[in-house]
N, C-alpha and C positions, 0 to 999 in steps of 0.2 A: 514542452514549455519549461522555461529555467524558473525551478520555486525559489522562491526567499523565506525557506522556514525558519525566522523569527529566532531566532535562538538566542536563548535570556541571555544577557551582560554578561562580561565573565566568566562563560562557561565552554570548553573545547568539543561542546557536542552537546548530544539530549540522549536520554534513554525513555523511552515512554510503550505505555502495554495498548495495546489496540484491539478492541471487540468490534465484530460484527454488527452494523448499524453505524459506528461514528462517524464523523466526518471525513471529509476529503477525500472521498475514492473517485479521483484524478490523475489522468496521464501528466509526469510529468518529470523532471529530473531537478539536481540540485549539486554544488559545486561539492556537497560532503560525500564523503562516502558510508556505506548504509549496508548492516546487517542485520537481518533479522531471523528470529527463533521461535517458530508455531509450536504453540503449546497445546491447543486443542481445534478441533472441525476441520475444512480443508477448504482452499479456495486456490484460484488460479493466476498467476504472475503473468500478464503481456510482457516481454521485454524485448520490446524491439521487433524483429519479425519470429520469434521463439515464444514457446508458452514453457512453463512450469508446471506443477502441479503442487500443491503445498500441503502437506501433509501433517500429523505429531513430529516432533523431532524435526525437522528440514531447516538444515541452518542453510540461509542465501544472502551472498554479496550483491550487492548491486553497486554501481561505482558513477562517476559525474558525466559523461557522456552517454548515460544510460537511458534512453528515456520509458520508464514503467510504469506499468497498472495492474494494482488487484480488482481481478472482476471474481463473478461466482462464488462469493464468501457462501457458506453453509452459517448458518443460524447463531452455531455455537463458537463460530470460529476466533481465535483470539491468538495473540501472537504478540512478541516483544520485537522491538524494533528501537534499531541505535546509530547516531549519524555521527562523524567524525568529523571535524574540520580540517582543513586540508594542511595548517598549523601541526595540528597535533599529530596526524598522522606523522608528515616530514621527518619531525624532531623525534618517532617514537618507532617507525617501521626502518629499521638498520640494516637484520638481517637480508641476504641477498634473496629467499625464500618468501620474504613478503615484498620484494619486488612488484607486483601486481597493485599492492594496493596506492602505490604511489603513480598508476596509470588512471587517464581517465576513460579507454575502455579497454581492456587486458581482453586478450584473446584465448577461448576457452570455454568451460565449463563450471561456474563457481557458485554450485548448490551442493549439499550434500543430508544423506537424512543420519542420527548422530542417535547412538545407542543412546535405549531410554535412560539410563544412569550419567552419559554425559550431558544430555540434555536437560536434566535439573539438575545437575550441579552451572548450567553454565546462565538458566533459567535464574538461580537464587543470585547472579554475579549481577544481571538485569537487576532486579528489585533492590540491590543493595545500594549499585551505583543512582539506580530512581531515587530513594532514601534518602542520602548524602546532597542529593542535586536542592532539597527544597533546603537544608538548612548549611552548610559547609562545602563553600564553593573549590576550595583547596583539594579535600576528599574525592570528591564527586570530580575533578578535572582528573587526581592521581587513578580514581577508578575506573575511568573512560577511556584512560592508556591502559590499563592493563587487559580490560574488557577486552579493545581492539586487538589486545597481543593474546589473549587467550581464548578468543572466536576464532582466527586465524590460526590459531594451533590447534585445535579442534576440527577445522573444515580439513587440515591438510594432515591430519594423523589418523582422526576418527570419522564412522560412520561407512557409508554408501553411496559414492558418486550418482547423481542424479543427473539425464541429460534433457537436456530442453526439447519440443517438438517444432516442426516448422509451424508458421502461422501462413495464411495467405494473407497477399496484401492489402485485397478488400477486406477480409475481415480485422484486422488489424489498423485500419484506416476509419471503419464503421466506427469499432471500441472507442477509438481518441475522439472521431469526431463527439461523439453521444457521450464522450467524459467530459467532453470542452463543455457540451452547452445539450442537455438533454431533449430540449425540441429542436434540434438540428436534421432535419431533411426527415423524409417518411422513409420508409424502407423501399418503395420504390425508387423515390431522388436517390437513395443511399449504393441502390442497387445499379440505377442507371449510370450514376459518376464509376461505379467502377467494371462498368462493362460487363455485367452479368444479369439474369433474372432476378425478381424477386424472391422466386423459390430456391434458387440456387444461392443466393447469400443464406437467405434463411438458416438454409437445411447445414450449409458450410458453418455460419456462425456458430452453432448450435452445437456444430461435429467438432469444431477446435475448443473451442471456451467451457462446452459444459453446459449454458447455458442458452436459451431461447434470446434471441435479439429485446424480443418486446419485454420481456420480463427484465433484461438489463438496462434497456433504459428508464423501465418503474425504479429501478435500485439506485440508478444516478440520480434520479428526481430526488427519490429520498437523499441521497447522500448532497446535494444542493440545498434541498430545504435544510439542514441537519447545520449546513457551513452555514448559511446565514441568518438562520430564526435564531434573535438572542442579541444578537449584532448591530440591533436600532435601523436595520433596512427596512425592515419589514414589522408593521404593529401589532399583527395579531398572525395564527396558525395559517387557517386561510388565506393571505395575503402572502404569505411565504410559502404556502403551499404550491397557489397557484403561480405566483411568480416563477417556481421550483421547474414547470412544467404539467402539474398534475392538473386536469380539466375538472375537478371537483373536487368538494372537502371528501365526499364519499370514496370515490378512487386514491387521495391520498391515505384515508385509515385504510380501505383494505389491502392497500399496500404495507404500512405501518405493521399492521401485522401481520399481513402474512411474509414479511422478509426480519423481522425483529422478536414477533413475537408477541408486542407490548402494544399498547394502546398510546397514541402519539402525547396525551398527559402526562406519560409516562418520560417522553424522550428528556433528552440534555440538553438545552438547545447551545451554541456555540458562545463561545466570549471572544470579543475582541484582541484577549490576551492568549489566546489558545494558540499553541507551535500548530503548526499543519499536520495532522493525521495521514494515514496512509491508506 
């Protein structure tokens, strides 16, 4: 799905930090290109028929014909993520070496895990260009070129090439569908479209992602309630809860906490002014 992440007036891209629980963890792709930098817990990258695995330190490219998903966040997981418009890129990647980033899908390998020491120096360049984006739009456009020009010199100087695994295509077709719309088909329908048992997605889903299917689609319920409670769709918890997928207020808290931690009182709920999360 081609997103439209919103990107304020004025501005050659976004820098934003991303925890475990927030919104929008949805297959999907977008005309920018996007790198991001795990800073702590680990979760899993779909991209395309490849999985990732996302670690401390793992800086990864992802580019405009890409279409991806984080599944399997861990609790703690958090990570900075920054998109580029296709503007600022043009006018800012020269050299013949960042060639790549002016494709929209470069053929290869473009993760890499980045000594702990590059990795917060390249971490404080995130929070700075963040910084600069809410009051000095000038700053925060000259930080966003340099950002892009000194993650690309990092992925291609520092660290340890990281290589993707294959995905199957049913399990990889499960994921998107149950990101698009989380009561979408049971796992038997899910099983049957793709010509295998129920036990055999299962145990497959499970072997590539990390994760147990039924537990992934509790996490997209959550991350649907998450996009739209706040948003004037829905008037009270329940109502977006159920909306979300979830078959009771009971099953949404014990979900609530047990993938976040917190009590759904607790949660953020979305603004209509929110960029799209990852």
């Amino acid at each position: 799905m081609l997103e439209d992440l919103r990107l304020p007036p004025g501005l050659d891209g976004l820098a934003m930090r991303h925890r475990a629980g927030h919104a929008g963890a949805r297959s999907h792709r977008h005309a920018e290109v996007e790198v991001t930098l795990v800073l702590r817990g680990s979760a899993t990258y779909l991209l395309g028929s490849r999985c990732y695995q996302l670690t401390p330190g793992t800086l990864a490219w992802l580019f405009p014909a890409q279409e991806h998903l984080l599944v399997n966040e861990s609790a703690d997981h958090e990570l900075w993520w920054a998109v580029f418009t296709p503007a600022l890129v043009s006018r800012t990647a020269h050299d013949p070496a960042a060639r790549p980033l002016l494709e929209a899908d470069p053929g290869g390998e473009f993760s890499r895990r980045l000594p702990a020491l590059a990795a917060s120096r390249l971490a404080a360049l995130f929070a700075e260009v963040r910084a600069a984006e809410t009051h000095d739009l000038a700053l925060a456009n000259a930080g966003l070129a340099y950002l892009l020009l000194r993650a690309w010199q990092a992925f291609r100087d520092e660290g340890t090439a990281l290589d993707g695994t294959g995905v199957h295509p049913a399990v990889a077709a499960a994921a998107r569908l149950i990101s698009a719309d989380p009561r979408a088909g049971s796992l038997t329908q899910l099983a049957r479209a793709a010509g295998l048992s129920p036990g055999h997605l299962s145990r497959l889903f499970k072997a590539q992602t990390g994760i147990p299917l039924s537990r992934y689609r509790n996490q997209q319920r959550l991350h649907r309630f998450l996009l739209t409670y706040g948003t004037g769709q829905h008037p009270t918890a329940l109502n977006a809860a159920l909306a979300a997928g979830f078959g009771s207020y009971a099953q949404f808290y014990r979900v609530c906490r047990q993938e976040t931690g917190r009590t759904p009182a607790t949660l953020h709920p979305a603004s209509r002014d929110d960029p799209v999360d990852k």
